[in-house]
Backbone as CSV, one residue per row, in Angstrom:
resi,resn,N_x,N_y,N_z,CA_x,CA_y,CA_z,C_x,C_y,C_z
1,UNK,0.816,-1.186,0.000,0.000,0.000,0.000,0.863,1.255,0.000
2,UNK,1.683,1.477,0.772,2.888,2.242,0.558,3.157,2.412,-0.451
3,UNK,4.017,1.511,-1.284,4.135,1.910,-2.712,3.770,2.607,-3.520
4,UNK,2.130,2.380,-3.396,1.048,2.560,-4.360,0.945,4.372,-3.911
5,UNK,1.418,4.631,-2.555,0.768,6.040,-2.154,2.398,7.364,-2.721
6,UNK,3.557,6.345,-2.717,4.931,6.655,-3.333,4.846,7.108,-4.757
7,UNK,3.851,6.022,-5.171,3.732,5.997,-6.664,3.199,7.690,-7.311
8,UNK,1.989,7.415,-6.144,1.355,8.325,-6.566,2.088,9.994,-6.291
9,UNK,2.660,9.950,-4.957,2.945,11.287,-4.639,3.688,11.591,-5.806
10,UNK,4.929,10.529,-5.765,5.969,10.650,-7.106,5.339,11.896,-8.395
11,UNK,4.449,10.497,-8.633,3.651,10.953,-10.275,3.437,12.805,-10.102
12,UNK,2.784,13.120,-9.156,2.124,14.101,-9.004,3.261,15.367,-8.722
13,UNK,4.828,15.030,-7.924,5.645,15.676,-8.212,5.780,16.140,-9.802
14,UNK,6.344,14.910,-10.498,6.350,14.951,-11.671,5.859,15.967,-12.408
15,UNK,4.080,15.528,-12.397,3.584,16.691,-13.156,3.701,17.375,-12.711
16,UNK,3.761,18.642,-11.462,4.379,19.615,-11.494,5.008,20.405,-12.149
17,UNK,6.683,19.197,-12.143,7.670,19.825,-12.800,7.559,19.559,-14.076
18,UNK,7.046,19.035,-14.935,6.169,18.787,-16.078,5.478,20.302,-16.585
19,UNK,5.028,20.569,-15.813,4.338,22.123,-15.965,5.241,22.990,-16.336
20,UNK,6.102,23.065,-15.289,6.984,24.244,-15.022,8.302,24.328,-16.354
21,UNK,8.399,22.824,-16.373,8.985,22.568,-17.854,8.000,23.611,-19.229
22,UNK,6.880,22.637,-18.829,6.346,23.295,-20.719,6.357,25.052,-20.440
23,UNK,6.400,25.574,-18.994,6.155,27.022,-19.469,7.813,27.488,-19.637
24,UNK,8.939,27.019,-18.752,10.086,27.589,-19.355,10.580,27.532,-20.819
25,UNK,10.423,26.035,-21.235,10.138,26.213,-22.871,9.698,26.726,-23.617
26,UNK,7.969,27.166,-23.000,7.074,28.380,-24.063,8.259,30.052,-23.695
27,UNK,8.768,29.938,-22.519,9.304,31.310,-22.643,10.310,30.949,-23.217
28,UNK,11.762,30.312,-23.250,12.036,30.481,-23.943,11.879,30.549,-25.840
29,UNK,10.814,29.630,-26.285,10.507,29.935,-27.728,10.019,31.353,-27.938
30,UNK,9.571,32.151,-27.355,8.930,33.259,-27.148,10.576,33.830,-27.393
31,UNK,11.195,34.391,-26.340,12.770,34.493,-26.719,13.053,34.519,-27.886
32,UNK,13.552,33.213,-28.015,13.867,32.982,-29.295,13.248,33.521,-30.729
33,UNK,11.949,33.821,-30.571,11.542,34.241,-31.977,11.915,35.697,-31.647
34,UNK,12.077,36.483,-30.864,11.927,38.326,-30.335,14.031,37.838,-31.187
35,UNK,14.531,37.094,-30.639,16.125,37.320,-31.180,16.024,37.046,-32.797
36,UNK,15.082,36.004,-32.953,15.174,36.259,-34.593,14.873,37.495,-35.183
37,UNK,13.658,38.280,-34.817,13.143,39.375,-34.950,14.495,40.452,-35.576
38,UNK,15.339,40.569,-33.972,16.350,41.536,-33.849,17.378,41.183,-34.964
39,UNK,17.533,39.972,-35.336,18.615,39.568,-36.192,18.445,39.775,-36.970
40,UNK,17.054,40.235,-37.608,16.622,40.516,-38.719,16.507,42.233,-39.197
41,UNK,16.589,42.276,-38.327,16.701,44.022,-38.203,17.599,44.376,-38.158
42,UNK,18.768,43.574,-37.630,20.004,44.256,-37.531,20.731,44.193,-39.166
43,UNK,20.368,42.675,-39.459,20.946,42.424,-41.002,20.687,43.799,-41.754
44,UNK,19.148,43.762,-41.731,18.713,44.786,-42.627,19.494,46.584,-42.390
45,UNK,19.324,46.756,-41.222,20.325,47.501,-40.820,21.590,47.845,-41.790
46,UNK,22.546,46.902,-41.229,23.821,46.715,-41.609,23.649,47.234,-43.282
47,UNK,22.293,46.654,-43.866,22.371,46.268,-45.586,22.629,47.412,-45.857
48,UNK,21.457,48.686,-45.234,20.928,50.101,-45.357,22.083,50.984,-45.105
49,UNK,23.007,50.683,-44.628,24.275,51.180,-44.066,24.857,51.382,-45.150
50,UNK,24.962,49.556,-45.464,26.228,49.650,-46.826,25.565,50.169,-47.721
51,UNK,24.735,50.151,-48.375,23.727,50.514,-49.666,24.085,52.370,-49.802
52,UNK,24.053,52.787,-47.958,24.052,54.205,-48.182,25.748,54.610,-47.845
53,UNK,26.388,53.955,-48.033,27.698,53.990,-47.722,28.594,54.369,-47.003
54,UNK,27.846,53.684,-45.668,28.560,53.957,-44.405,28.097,54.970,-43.735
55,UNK,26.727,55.777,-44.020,25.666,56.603,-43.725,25.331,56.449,-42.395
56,UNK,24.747,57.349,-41.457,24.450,56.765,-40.010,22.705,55.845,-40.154
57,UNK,22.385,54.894,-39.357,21.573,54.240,-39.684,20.638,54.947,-39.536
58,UNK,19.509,54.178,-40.608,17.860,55.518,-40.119,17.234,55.428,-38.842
59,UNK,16.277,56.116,-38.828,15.314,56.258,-37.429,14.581,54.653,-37.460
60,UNK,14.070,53.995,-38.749,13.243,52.956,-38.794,13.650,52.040,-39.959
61,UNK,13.191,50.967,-39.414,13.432,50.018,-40.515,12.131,48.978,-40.912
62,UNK,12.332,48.091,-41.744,11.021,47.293,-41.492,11.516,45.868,-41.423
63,UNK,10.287,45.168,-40.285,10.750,44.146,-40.266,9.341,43.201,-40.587
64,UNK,9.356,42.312,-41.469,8.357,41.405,-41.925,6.890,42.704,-42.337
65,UNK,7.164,43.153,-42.848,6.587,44.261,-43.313,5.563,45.582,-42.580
66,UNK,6.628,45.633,-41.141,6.111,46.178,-40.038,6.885,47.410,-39.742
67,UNK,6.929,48.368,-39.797,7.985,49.361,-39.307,8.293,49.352,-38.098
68,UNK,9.901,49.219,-37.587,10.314,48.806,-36.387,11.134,50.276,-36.143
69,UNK,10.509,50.614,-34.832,11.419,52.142,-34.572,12.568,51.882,-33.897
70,UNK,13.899,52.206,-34.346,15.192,51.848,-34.162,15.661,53.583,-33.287
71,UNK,15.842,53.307,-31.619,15.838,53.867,-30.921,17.588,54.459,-30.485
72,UNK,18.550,55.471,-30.891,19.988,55.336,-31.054,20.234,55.125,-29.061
73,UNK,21.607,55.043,-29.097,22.206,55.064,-27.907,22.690,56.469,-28.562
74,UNK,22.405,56.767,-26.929,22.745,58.439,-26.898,24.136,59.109,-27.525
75,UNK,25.026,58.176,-26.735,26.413,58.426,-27.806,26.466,58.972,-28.656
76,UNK,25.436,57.922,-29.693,25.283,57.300,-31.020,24.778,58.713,-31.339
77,UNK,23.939,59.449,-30.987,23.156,60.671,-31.873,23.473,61.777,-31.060
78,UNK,23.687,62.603,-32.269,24.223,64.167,-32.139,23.635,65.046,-30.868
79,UNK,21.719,64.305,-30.953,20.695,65.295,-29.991,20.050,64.450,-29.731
80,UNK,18.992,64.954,-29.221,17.819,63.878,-28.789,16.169,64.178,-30.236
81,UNK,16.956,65.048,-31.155,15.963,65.437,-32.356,16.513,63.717,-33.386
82,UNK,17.242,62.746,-33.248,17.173,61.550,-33.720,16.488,60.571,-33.094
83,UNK,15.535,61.189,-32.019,14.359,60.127,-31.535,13.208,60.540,-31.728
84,UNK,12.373,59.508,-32.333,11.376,59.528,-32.857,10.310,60.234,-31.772
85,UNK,9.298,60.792,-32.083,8.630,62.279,-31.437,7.775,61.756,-30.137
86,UNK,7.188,60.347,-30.188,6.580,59.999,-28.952,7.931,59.527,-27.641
87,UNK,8.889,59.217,-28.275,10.182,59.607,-27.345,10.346,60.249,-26.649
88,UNK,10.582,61.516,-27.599,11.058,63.044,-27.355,9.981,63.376,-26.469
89,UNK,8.663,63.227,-26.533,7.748,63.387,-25.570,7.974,63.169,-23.934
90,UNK,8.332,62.090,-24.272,8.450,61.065,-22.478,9.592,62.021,-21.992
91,UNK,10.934,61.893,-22.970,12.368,62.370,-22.778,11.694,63.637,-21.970
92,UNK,10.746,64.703,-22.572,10.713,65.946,-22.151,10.007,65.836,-20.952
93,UNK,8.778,64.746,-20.140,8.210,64.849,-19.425,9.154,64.557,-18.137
94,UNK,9.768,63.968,-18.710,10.827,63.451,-17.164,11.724,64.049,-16.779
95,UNK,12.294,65.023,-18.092,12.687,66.195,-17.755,12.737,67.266,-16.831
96,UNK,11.236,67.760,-17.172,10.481,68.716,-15.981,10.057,68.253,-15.132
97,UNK,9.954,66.814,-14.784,10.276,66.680,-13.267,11.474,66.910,-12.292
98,UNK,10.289,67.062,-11.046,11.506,67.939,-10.095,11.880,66.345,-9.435
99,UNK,11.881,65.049,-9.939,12.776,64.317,-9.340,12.641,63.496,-10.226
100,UNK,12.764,62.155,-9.398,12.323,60.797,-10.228,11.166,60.334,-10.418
101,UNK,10.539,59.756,-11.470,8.874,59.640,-12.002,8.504,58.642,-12.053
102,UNK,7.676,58.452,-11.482,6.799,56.950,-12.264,6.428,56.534,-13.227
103,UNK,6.315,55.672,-14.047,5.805,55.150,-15.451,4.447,55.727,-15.660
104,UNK,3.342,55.754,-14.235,2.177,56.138,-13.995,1.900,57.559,-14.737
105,UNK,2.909,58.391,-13.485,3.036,59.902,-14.551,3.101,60.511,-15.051
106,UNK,4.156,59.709,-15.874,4.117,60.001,-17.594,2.750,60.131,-17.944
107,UNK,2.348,58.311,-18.199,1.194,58.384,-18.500,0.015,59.835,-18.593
108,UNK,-0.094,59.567,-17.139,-0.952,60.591,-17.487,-0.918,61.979,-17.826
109,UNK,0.873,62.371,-18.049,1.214,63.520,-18.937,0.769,63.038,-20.374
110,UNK,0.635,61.868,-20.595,0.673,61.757,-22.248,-1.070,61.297,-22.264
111,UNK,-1.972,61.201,-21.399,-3.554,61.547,-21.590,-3.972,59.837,-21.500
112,UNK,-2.603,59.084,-21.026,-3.372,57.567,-21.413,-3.740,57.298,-20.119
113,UNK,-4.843,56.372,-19.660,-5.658,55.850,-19.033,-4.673,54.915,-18.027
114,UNK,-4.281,55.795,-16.826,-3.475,54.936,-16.283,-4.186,54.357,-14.628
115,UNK,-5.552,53.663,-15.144,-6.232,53.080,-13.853,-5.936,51.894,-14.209
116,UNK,-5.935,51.739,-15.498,-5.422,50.264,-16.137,-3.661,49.772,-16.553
117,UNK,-3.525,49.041,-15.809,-1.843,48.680,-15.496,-1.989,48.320,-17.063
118,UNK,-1.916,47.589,-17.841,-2.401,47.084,-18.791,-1.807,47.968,-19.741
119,UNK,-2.488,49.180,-19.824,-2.064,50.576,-21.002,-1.113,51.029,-20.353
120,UNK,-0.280,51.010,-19.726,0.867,51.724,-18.892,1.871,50.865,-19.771
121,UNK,2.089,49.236,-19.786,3.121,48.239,-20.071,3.564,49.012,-21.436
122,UNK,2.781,49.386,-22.526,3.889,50.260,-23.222,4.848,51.288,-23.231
123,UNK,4.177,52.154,-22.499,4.905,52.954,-22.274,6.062,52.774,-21.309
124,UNK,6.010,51.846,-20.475,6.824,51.432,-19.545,8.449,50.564,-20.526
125,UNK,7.576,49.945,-21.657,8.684,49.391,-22.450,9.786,50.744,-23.011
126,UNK,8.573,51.670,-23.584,9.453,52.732,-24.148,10.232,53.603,-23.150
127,UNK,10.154,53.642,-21.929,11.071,54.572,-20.976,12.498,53.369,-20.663
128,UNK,11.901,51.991,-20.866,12.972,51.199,-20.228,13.906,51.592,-21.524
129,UNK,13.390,51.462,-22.908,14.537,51.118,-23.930,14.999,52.500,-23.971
130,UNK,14.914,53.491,-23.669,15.180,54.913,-23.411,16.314,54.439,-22.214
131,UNK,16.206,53.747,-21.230,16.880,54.126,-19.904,18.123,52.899,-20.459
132,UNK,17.853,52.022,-21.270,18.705,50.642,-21.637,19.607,51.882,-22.993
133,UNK,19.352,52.967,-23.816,20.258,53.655,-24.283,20.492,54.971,-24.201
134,UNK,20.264,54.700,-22.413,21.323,55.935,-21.839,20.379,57.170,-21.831
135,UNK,19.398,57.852,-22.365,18.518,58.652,-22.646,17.811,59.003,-20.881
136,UNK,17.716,57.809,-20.423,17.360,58.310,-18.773,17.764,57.039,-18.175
137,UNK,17.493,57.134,-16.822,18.163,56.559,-15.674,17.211,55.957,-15.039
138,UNK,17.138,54.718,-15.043,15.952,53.975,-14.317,16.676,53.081,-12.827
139,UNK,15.615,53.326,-11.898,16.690,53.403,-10.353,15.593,52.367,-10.322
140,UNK,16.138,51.583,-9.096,15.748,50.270,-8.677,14.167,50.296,-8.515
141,UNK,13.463,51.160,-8.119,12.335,51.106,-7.790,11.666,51.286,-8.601
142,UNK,11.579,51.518,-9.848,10.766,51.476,-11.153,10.706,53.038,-11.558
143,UNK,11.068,54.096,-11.244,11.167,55.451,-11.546,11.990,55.519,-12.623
144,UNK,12.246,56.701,-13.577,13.020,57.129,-13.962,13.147,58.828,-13.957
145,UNK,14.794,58.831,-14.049,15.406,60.077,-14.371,15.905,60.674,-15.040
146,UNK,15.974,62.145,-16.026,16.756,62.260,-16.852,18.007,62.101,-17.018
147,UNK,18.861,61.759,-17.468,20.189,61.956,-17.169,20.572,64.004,-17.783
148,UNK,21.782,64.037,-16.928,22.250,65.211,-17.837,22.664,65.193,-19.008
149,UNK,22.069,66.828,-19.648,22.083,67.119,-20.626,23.735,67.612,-20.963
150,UNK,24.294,67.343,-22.349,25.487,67.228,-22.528,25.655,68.799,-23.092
């Protein structure tokens, strides 16, 4: 009888980790297609480069017949007039704050509906890839800051 109750707990471990398997797999395939994505953009990139002969890359490119907004590292661009205008928006709102901001605040500088977490997650992407090239400063607690102006 033992056995039979071994058997079972066993099994039921199992599926568990059975679960937890198929969802690390769905994330990573998920992954994996967002890196094909990028690889594909970057090729195209690179092409637009050589084609224009060593030209600085454009604001956008397309990918599977989607226009993908190609966001510079600050370095990379002269001003902040090489980011595309709903950018330049956020860039300016966080600006005129007198500290560090919430994703929330933006929001509702930019008129979107921020009772719903939901409509925030974009904009939250666009301040991160802003703060991932240097454009602002995102501190542990989910705020961001401008960095100084050069």
């Amino acid at each position: 009888m033992q056995e039979q109750q071994w058997i079972t707990a066993r099994r039921s471990e199992l599926d568990v980790r059975a679960e937890e398997l198929a969802k690390q797999l769905q994330e990573v395939q998920v992954e994996r297609g967002e890196l094909a994505i990028t690889e594909r953009v970057l090729n195209r990139l690179a092409e637009q480069v050589q084609a224009d002969g060593g030209a600085v890359a454009p604001v956008s490119a397309k990918v599977a017949g989607r226009a993908v907004l190609l966001i510079p590292h600050r370095s990379d661009a002269a001003d902040e007039g090489a980011l595309p205008g709903g950018y330049r928006k956020i860039l300016a709102i966080v600006r005129e704050a007198d500290g560090p901001v919430q994703v929330r605040a933006v929001g509702e500088r930019l008129g979107l509906d921020a009772s719903a977490r939901g409509k925030l997650e974009p904009l939250r992407a666009k301040m991160t890839k802003l703060a991932d090239r240097g454009w602002l400063f995102k501190r542990p607690g989910g705020r961001f800051n401008a960095r100084a102006q050069a």
